[in-house]
C-alpha positions, 0 to 999 in steps of 0.5 A: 351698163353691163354687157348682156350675157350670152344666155340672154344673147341665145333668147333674143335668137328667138323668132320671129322677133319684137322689134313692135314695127309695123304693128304695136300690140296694145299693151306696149301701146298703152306703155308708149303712151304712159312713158312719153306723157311722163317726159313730154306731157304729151304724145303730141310731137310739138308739145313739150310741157314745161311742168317741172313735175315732168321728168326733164333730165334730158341727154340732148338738147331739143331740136330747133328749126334751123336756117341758113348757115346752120341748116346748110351744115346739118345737110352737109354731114357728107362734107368735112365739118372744117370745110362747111363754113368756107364752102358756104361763103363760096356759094351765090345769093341764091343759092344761100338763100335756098336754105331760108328755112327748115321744112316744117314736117322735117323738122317735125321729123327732128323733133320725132327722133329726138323724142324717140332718143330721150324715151330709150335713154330714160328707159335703160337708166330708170325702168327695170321693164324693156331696158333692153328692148326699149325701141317699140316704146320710142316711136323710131323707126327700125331702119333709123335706129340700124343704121343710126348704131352703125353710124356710131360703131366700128366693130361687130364686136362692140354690138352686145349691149341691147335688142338691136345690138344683138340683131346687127351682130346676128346679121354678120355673125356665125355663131348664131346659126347652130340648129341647136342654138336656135332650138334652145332660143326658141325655148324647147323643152328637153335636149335638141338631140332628142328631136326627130327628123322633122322636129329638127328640120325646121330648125336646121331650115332656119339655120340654113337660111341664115348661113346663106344670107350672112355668106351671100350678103357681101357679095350679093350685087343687091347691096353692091352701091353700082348695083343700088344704082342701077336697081333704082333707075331701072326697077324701082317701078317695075313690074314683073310679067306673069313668066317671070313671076312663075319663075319663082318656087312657091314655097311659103311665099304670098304672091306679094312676096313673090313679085318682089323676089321676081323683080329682085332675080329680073334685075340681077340677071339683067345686071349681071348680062352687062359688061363691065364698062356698063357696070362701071356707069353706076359706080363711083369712079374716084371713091377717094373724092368723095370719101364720106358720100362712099362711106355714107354709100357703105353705111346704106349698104350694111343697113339694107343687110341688117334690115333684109336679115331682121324682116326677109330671114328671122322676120318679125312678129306681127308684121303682116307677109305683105310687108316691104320695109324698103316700100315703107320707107319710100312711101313716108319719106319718099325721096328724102335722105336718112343721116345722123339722127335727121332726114333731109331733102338735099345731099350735099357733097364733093364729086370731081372736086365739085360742090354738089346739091342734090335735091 
């Protein structure tokens, strides 16, 4: 596929953007439903017809329920891929034996995903309509489709290919904050110098914000992994009083959003009020033991910035003020774990030269 141009890179600028997540306008609806009748006969996840009229040209093959040796590997993608088979025949009877079988719905999660997959394949080799925005069409999830692409990438600058790609290259990137920049994506007639004060107000805002947020982020104990830690065991539940809640500006914020920002500003003052010996007690302590849990660690961290970016910063059309991308998540997978293209309910990895199963 060819690189996008930068012009097209300066419209996908444009807010609040179209990631169609939570909320699908009809007529995309209508277009989800015809491209997943023509690959899979159906919209119903488990149905895939074999009618060779269907399109069957597809890039992976289908998921299947797994079990035992095979379901154990899928789960231990935290584990080098050579020390999976050993480690599995070190394990008890028992132990085995909680790998029987693949949980139904996650499976059907499996089987979600990889539908989602083949729709954004199918869509950039053969349909000249959301070639480059094919996602709300696919019935993934944007945190899945975030940090799936960052999975697979190294560098920022390999981020120019697609809608998303843009999206995480704008989370990290500078050049996207020039008022004018994002005048121009917004599709303004004439010059941005010919704007009055207040015209270009709105736009330096925006600005401004991003700025704050690409230079806070990396450094913001929000996405520090001790700070995720600590945030989950001690305020994942909280509920904010009435004085803490007052102690953020009004602005254009709903009250929905200002009790989520009075927990994010209770917890990072709490947290920054411990000394460093009780911060260390939600860090890993050895990172080089447990290298892919760190990495993964890593991996969650820059999803959490990209995913802030898109909903907090540019936010998205159609989702509603009220939404919590972070409470979504929670309340569909509750407290399964999101790897490569796959949920699972167990973590397996190595700690202090240990086999851990983390349920």
């Amino acid at each position: 596929m060819k690189r996008i141009s930068l012009q097209k890179c300066k419209l996908w600028n444009k807010t609040p953007f179209d990631l169609g997540y939570p909320e699908l306008p009809p007529g995309l609806q209508r277009e989800k439903q015809r491209i997943h009748k023509l690959l899979f006969g159906s919209e119903n996840i488990e149905y895939v017809d074999t009618n060779t009229t269907i399109y069957r040209e597809f890039v992976h093959h289908q998921p299947t329920k797994l079990s035992g040796f095979d379901l154990f590997s899928q789960q231990a993608q935290l584990l080098s891929k050579q020390k999976h088979k050993r480690l599995w025949n070190d394990l008890s009877d028992d132990i085995k034996q909680s790998f029987g079988t693949m949980k139904h719905d996650i499976y059907l999660q499996s089987l979600r995903i990889w539908r989602g997959y083949e729709v954004v394949e199918y869509i950039k080799r053969y349909e000249s309509n959301h070639r480059f925005n094919p996602y709300p069409l696919s019935g993934l999830y944007p945190w899945e489709i975030v940090k799936d692409k960052l999975r697979a990438k190294k560098s920022p600058h390999e981020f120019d290919r697609d809608y998303y790609d843009n999206l995480i290259t704008q989370s990290f990137n500078r050049r996207f904050l020039k008022p004018a920049t994002i005048y121009r994506a917004q599709n303004g007639p004439g010059s941005f110098s010919d704007l009055s004060v207040e015209e270009k107000d709105q736009f330096v805002s925006l600005a401004d914000r991003r700025a704050k947020f690409i230079l806070s982020a990396s450094r913001h104990p929000k996405y520090s992994s001790g700070y995720s830690k600590f945030y989950k065991k001690n305020y994942s539940d909280y509920s904010p009083s009435p004085e803490e809640v007052t102690q953020v500006p009004t602005g254009k914020l709903s009250e929905h959003q200002r009790k989520n920002a009075a927990v994010s500003i209770t917890a990072a003052h709490h947290w920054k009020q411990l000394s460093d010996h009780e911060k260390s007690q939600y860090s890993p302590q050895d990172k080089r033991i447990y290298s892919h849990k760190y990495k993964e660690e890593i991996l969650n961290w820059k999803t959490c910035v990209v995913m802030d970016y898109i909903y907090s910063v540019g936010r998205v059309r159609y989702a509603p003020s009220t939404y919590n991308w972070r409470s979504d998540i929670k309340e569909k997978f509750g407290d399964w774990h999101y790897l490569d293209r796959t949920y699972t309910d167990r973590l397996i990895y190595i700690e202090n030269g240990h086999l851990n199963i983390e349920s």
